[in-house]
C-alpha positions as CSV (number, residue, x, y, z in Angstrom):
1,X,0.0,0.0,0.0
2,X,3.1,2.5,0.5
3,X,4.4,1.5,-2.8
4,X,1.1,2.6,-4.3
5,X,0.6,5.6,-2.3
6,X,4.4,6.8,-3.2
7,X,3.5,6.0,-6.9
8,X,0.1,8.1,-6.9
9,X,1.9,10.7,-5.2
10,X,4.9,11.4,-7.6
11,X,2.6,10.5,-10.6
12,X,0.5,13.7,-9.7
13,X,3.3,15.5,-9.1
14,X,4.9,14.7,-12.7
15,X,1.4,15.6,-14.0
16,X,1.4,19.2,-12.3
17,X,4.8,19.9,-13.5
18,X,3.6,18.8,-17.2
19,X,1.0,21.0,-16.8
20,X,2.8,23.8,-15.2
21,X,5.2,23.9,-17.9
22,X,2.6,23.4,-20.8
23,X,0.5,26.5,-19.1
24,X,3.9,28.7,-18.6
25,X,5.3,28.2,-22.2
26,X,1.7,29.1,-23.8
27,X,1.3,32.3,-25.7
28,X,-1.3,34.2,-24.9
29,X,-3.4,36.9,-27.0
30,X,-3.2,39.8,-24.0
31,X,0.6,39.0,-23.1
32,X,1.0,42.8,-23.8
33,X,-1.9,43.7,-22.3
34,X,-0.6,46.4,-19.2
35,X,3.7,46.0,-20.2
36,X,2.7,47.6,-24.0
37,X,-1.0,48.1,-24.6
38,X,-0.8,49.8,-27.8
39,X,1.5,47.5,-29.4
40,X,-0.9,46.5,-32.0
41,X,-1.8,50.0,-32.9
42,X,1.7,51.0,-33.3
43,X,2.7,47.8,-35.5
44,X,-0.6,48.3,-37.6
45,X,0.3,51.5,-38.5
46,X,3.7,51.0,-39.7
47,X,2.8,48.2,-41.4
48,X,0.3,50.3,-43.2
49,X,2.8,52.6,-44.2
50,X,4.9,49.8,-45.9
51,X,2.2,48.7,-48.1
52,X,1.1,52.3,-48.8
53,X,4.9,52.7,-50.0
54,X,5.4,49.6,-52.0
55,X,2.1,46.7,-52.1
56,X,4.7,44.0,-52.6
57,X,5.7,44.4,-48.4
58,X,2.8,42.6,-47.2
59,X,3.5,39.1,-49.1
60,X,7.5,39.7,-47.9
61,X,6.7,40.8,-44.0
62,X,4.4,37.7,-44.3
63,X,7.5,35.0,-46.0
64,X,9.5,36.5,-43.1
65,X,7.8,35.0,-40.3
66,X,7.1,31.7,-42.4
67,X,11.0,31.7,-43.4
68,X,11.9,32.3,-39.3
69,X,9.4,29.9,-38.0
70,X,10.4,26.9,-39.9
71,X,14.4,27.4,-38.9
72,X,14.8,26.6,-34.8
73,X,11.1,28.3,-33.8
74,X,9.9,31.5,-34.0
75,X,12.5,33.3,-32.6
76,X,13.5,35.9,-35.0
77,X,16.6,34.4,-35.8
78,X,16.3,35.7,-39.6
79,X,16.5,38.6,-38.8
80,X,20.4,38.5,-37.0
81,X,22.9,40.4,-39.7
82,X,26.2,38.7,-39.8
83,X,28.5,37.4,-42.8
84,X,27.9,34.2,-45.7
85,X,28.6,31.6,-42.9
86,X,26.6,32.4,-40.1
87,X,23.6,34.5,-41.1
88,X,20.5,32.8,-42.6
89,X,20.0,35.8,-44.2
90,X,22.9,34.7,-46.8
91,X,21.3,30.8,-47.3
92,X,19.7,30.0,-50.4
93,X,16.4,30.2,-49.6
94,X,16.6,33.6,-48.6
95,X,19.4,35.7,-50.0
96,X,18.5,38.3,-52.4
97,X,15.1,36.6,-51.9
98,X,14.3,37.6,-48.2
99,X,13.2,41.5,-48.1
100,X,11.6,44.0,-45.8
101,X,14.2,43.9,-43.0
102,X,14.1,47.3,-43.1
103,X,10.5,47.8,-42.8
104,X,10.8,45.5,-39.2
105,X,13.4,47.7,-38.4
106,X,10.9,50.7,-38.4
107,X,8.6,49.2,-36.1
108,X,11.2,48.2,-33.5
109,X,11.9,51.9,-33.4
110,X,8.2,52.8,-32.9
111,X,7.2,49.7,-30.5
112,X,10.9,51.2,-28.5
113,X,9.5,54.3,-28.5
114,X,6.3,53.1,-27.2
115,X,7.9,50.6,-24.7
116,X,11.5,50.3,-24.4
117,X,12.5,46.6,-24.0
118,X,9.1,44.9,-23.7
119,X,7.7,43.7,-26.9
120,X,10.3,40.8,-28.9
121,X,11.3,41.1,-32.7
122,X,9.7,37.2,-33.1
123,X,6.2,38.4,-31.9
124,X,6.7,41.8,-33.8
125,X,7.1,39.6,-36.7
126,X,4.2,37.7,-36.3
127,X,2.0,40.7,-35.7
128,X,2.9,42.0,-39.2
129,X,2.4,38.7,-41.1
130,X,-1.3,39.0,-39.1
131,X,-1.5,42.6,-40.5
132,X,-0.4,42.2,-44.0
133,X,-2.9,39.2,-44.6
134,X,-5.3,41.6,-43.4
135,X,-4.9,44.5,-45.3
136,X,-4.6,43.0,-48.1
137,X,-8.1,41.7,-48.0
138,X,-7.4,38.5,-46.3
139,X,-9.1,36.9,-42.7
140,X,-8.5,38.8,-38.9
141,X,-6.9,36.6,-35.8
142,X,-5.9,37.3,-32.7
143,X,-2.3,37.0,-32.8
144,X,-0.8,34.9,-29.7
145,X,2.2,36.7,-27.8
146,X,4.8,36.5,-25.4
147,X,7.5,35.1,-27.9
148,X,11.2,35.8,-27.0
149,X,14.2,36.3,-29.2
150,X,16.7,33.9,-30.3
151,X,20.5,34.5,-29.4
152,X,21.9,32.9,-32.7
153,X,21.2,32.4,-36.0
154,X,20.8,28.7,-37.6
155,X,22.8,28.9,-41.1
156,X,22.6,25.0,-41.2
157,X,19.3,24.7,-40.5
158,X,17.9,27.3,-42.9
159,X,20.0,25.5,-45.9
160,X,17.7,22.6,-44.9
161,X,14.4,22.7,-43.4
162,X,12.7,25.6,-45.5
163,X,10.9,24.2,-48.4
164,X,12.1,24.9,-52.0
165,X,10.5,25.9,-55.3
166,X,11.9,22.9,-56.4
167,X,11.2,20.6,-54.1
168,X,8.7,18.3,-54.9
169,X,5.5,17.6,-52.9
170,X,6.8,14.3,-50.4
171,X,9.6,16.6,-50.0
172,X,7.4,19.6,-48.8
173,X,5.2,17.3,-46.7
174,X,7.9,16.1,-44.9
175,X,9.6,19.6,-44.3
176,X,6.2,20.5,-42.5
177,X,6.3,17.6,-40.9
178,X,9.4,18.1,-39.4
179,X,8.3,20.9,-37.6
180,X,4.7,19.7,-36.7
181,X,2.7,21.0,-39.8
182,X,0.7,18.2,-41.5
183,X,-0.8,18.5,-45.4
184,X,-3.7,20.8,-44.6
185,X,-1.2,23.0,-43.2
186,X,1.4,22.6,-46.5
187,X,-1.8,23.5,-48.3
188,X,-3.5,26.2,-46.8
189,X,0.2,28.0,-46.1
190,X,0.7,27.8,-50.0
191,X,-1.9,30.1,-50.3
192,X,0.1,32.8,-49.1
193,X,1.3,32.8,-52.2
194,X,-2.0,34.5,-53.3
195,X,0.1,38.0,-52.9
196,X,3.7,39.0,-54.2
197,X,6.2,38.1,-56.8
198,X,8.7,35.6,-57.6
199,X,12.2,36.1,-59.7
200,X,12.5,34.3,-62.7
201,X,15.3,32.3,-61.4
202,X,12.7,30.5,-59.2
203,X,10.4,29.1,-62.0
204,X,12.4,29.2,-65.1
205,X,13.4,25.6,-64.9
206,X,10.1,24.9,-65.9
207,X,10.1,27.0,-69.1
208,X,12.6,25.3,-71.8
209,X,14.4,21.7,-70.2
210,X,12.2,20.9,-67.5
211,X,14.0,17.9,-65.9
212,X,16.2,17.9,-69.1
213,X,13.0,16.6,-71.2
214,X,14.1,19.6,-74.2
215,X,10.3,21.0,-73.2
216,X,9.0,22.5,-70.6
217,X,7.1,21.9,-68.0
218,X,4.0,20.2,-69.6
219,X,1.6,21.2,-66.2
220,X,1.9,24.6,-67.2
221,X,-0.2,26.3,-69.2
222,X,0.8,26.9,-72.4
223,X,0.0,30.2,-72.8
224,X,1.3,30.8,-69.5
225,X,4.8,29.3,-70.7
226,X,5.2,31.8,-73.8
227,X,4.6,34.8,-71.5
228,X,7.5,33.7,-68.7
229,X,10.0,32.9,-71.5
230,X,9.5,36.7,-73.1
231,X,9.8,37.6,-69.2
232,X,12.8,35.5,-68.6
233,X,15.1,35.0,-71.8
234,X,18.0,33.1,-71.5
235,X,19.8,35.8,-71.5
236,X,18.3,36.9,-68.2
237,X,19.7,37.2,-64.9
238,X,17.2,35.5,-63.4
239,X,15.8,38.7,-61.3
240,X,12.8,39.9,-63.5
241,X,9.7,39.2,-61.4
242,X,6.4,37.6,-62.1
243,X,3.1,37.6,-60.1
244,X,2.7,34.5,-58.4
245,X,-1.4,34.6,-58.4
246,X,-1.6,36.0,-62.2
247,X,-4.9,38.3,-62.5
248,X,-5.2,38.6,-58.7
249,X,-1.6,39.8,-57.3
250,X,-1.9,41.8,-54.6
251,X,-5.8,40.9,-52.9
252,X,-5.3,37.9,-50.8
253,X,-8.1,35.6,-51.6
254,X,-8.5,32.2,-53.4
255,X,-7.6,32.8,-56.9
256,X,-4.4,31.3,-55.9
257,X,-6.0,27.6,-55.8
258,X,-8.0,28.1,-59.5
259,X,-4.8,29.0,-61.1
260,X,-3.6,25.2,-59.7
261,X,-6.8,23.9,-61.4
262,X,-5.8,25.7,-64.4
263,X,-1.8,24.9,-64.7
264,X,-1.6,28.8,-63.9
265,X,0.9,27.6,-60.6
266,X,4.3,29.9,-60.7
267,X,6.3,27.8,-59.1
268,X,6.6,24.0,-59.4
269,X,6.2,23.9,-56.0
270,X,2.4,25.7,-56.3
271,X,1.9,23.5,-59.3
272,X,2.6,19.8,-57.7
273,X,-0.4,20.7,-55.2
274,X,-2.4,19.9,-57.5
275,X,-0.2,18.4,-60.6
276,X,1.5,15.6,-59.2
277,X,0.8,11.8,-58.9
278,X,1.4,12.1,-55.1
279,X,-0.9,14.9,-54.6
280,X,-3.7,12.5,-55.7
281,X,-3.9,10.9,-52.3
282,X,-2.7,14.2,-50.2
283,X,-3.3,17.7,-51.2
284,X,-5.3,18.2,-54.6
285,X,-9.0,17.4,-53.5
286,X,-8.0,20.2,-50.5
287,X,-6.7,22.7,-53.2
288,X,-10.3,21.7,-55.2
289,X,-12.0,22.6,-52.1
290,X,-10.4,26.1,-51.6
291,X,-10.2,27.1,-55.1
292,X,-14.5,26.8,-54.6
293,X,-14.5,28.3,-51.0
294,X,-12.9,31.3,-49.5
295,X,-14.3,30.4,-46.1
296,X,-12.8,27.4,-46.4
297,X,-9.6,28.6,-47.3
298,X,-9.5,31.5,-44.5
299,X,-10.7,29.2,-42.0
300,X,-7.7,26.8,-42.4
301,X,-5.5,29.2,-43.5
302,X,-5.9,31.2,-39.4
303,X,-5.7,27.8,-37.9
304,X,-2.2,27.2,-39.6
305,X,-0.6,30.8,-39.5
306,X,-1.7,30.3,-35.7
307,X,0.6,26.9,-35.4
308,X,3.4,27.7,-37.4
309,X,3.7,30.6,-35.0
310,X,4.0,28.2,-32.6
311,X,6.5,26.5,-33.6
312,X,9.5,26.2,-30.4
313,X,8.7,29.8,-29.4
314,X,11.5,30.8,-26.7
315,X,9.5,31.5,-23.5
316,X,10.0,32.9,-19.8
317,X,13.7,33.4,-19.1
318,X,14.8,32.0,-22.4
319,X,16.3,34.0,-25.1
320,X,16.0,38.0,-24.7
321,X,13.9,40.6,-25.7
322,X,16.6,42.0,-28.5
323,X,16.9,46.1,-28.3
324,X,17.8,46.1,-32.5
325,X,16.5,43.2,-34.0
326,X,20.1,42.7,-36.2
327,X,22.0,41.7,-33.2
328,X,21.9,40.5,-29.8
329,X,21.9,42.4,-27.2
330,X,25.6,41.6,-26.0
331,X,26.7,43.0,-29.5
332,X,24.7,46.3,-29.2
């Protein structure tokens, strides 16, 4: 009976410390709710002066959380300057790719200015992606908070764990997988590519030799082919841009999803969705259902952008709320 009772005892208190932990590392909607009230105000406004500037902002602010998130947690390591070996602003997937560094930049200044020291460069980030979804015509949420910032940047991690144009769709899965995103999540997230632009050196491997056929890609349209190879000749340097929701570029909606259904995808990432023999049994009939259903869309598309900002957020005593989002404190 001893034995029992010693058992029952530490097995409830291994269950209040699970609990205790799971309840002190959630984020929480009001985490700023008397240390910065009027953070939200102060990171809408700026972020409505970015757009107002150049409408192309919204679709990068919104790639920079997705491209932080996915590489060690939401913990703004992106944004950390340094040089072409430690940085993952210098990796593949997001030099001369990744933009709007400046723009986060702006709003550390104003949220500093508002409340020195309080509000973390990871949750700044993810109240902007909110923000430019939803002025560009996409769906509201309440943001979750209380995020803290990274002290290093991952170079090795952001070579491998952020999807590719390229990649092709058991690839993507399993990236998304990794980090605890399943296929409604790879799908409803690729509909963030119903805003912003893509350089030509991220499709045009579909336009002449696709997988050294001589042709290209025959899922895209043709039509569609002969306009991105007077965009991108060969003699291009890859960097002319191309809508990557043609006839709906900067409204976030679900136009994204019919150009699937018509072999309008940009990328051949966007493309195998709904194009590929594996998407048969995974993502096309949820890129059918979209492409006939905003609500649909929206609705999945909140309850993703709400766990990818989930993803290993630094909480409590962990990390640092960073003064200038470039560096760590110690280096300021």
């Amino acid at each position: 009976m001893k034995k029992s009772c010693n058992f029952l005892f530490y097995f409830q208190v291994l269950t209040f410390l699970i609990l205790f932990i799971a309840v002190d590392s959630q984020l929480t909607t009001d985490f700023y709710s008397k240390t910065c009230p009027n953070v939200l105000k102060v990171v809408r406004k700026e972020v409505q002066n970015a757009i107002k500037n150049e409408m192309r902002m919204a679709a990068s602010l919104l790639r920079l959380h997705f491209h932080d998130c996915f590489v060690s947690g939401c913990d703004a390591s992106l944004l950390l300057d340094g040089n072409s070996t430690t940085s993952e602003k210098f990796t593949p997937a997001n030099l001369n790719s990744a933009r709007g560094f400046e723009v986060i930049d702006n709003i550390k200044t104003a949220v500093e200015n508002a409340c020195s020291g309080v509000v973390s460069c990871a949750d700044i980030l993810a109240i902007a992606a909110r923000d430019s979804v939803l002025l560009s015509g996409g769906p509201f949420w309440k943001v979750l908070l209380g995020r803290r910032d990274g002290l290093a940047a991952n170079f090795s991690g952001s070579n491998t764990a952020l999807p590719a144009p390229f990649d092709p769709l058991n690839t993507i899965i399993s990236k998304f997988d990794a980090v605890g995103l399943n296929v409604t999540d790879v799908v409803s997230l690729s509909g963030a590519h119903t805003i912003g632009l893509a350089k030509c050196a991220t499709f045009d491997n579909r336009l002449r030799n696709f997988s050294g056929t001589g042709a290209p890609d025959p899922t895209l349209d043709t039509t569609l082919v002969s306009e991105l190879q007077n965009l991108c000749p060969l003699t291009s340097d890859g960097n002319n841009t191309a809508p990557l929701d043609r006839n709906s570029t900067d409204l976030f909606d679900n136009h994204y999803f019919k150009n699937l259904i018509n072999g309008r995808g940009l990328l051949e990432s966007d493309q195998v969705l709904f194009s590929s023999d594996d998407a048969i049994q995974t993502t096309k009939t949820l890129v059918e259902t979209y492409s006939n259903s905003s609500k649909f869309f929206f609705s999945d598309f909140v309850n993703s952008m709400i766990k990818m900002g989930n993803i290993s957020p630094l909480v409590g005593s962990d990390g640092e709320i960073r003064k200038n989002c470039r560096v760590v404190n110690s280096n300021n």
